[in-house]
C-alpha positions as CSV (number, residue, x, y, z in Angstrom):
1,X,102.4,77.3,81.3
2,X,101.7,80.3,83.2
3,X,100.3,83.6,82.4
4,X,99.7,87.3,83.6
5,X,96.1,87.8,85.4
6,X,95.9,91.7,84.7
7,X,95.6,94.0,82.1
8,X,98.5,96.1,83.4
9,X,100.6,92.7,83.4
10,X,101.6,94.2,87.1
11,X,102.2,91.1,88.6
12,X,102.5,87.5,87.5
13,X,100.4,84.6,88.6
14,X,100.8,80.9,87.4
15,X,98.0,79.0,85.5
16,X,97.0,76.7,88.8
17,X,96.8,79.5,91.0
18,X,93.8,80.6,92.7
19,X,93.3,84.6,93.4
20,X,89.3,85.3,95.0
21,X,88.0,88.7,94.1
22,X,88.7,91.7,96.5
23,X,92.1,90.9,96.7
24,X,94.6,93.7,96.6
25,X,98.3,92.7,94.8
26,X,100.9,94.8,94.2
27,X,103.3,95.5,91.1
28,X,106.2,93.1,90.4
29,X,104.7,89.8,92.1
30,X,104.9,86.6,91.7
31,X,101.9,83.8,92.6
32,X,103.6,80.3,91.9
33,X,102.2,76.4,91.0
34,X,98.5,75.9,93.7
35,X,98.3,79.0,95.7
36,X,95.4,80.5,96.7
37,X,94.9,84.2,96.9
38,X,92.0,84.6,98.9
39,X,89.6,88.1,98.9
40,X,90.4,91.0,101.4
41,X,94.2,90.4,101.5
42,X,96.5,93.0,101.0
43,X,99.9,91.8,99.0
44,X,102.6,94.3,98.7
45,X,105.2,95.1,95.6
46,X,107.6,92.3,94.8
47,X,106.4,89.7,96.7
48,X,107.1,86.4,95.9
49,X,104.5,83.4,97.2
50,X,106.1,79.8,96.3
51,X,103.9,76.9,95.5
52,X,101.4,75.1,97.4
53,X,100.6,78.7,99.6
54,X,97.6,80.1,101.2
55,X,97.2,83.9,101.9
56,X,94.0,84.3,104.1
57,X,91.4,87.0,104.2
58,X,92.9,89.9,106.2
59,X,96.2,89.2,106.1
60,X,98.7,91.9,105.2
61,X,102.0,91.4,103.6
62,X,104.9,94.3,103.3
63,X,106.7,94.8,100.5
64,X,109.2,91.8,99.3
65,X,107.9,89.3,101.9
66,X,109.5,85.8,100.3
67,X,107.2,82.8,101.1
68,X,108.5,79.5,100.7
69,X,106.3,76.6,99.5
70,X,103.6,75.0,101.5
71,X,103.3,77.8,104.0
72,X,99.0,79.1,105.0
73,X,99.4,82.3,106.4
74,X,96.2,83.0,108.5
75,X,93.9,85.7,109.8
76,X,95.3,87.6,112.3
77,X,99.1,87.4,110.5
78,X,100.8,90.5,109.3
79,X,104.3,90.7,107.6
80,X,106.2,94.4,107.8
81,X,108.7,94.7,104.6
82,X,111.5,92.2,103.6
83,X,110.4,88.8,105.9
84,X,111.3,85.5,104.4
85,X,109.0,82.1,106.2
86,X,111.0,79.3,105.3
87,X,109.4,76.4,103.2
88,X,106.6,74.2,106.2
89,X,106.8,76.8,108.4
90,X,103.6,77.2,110.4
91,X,101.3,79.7,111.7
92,X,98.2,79.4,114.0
93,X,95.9,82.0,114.7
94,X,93.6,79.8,117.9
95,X,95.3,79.1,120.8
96,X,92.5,76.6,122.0
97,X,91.3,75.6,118.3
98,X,88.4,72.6,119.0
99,X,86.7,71.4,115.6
100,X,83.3,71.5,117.2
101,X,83.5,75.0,118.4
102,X,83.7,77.7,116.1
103,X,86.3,80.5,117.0
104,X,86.0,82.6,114.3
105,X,86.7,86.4,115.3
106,X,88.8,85.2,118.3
107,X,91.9,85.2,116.2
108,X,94.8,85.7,117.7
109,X,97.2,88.4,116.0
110,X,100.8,87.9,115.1
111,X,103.3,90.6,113.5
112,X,106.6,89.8,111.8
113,X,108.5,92.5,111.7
114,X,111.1,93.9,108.8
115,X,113.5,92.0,107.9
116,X,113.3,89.1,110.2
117,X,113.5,85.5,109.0
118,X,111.2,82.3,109.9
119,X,113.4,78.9,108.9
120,X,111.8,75.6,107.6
121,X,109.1,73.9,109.3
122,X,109.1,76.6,112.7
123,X,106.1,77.2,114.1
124,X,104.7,80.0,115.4
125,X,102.0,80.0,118.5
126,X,99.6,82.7,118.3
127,X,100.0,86.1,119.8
128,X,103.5,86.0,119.9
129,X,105.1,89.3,117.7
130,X,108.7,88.4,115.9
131,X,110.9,91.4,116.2
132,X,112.3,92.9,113.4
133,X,115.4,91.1,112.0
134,X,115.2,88.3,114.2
135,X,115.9,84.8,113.0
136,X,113.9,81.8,113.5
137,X,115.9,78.2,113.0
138,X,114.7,75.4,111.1
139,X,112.0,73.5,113.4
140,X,112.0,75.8,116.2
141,X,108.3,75.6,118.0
142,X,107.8,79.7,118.9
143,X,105.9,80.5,122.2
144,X,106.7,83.8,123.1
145,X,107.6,87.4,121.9
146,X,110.6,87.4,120.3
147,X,112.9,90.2,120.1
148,X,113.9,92.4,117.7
149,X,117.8,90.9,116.3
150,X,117.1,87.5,118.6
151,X,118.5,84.3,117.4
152,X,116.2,81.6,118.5
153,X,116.0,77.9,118.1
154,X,114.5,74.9,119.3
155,X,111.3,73.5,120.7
156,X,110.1,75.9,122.7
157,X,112.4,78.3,121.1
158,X,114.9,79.5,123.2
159,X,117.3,82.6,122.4
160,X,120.8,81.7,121.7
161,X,122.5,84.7,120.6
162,X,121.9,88.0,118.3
163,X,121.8,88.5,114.8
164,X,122.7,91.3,112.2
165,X,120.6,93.0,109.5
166,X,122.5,90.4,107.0
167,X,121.6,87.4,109.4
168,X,125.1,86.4,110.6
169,X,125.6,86.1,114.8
170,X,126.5,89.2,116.7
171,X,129.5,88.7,119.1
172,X,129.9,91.5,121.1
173,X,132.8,93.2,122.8
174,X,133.2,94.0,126.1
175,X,131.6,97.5,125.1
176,X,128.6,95.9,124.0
177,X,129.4,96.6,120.5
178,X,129.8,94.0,117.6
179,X,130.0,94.6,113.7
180,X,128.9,92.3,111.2
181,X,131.1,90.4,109.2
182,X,129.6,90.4,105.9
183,X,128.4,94.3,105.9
184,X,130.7,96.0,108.7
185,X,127.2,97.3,110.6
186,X,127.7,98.1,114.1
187,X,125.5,97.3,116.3
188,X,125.0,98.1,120.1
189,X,123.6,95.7,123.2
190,X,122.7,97.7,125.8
191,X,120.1,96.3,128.6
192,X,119.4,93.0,126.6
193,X,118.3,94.9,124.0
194,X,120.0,95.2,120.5
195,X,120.6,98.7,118.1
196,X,122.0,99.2,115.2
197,X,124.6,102.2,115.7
198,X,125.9,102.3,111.9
């Protein structure tokens, strides 16, 4: 069974789960079966953190950031408003990790920005930022900067194509406009980088 840790029943939190003292959670969410809260973490409003997952000291999660099960989301990770990370998916946070040499406060940083989406079981290398809106496919091995709208997949990642605020492909016109299909946004491509326009 699972119950509310707070007296202001802001935010609910399953029986197994572990949250460490100093930890900062916002209203409306939810801590699911085995995860581990740990101190000095910042968790925004309406979060939702799926089974099996582990928010490290430091980290910083926007507002409705969706984590999948078994994901560990380390030092040196942030997450602006609205990301989903896919169930597996992996950070690091060491780009030359060694078990008998102690890296701590040589963490690499990543940011994922709004809106963008990380599929199952991608990884993502160190000290590479994910643009907002940009979609990561399932498996894709992430060693670079990716840009704000991108479509990558693969392993390394490679950019395919663009995607929309509602995460369907871009194609664009000879103007270097396109419009989604689902919510009629228009978008621009101008210079290999995408805007939206409306």
């Amino acid at each position: 069974m699972a119950f509310l840790t707070n007296m202001e029943d802001k935010y609910f939190v399953h029986q197994t789960a572990v949250i460490d003292e100093g930890a900062t959670i916002g209203t409306g969410v939810k801590i699911w079966h085995f995860s581990h809260i740990m101190s000095n973490c910042e968790i925004g409003d309406n979060c939702n953190i799926g089974q099996n997952v582990v928010v490290s000291p430091r980290v910083k999660l926007g507002r409705n950031v969706k984590i999948q099960n078994n994901v560990s989301i380390y030092e040196g990770v942030t997450c602006d408003d609205d990301v989903f990370l896919g169930p597996s998916m992996v950070f690091t946070n060491v780009i030359n990790p060694r078990s008998a040499i102690n890296r701590r406060g040589q963490y690499s940083k990543t940011n994922v920005g709004k809106g963008a989406s990380i599929g199952a079981n991608a990884t993502i290398v160190c000290g590479h930022d994910i643009g907002q809106y940009a979609f990561i496919g399932a498996g894709a091995v992430v060693t670079k900067t990716v840009p704000d709208y991108a479509l990558v997949v693969g392993n390394p990642a490679k950019q395919i194509g663009w995607v929309g605020e509602y995460g369907h492909r871009l194609n664009f016109n000879g103007d270097g406009v396109a419009v989604c299909e689902e919510s009629l946004q228009e978008y621009r491509l101008e210079n290999n980088v995408v805007n939206r326009i409306k």
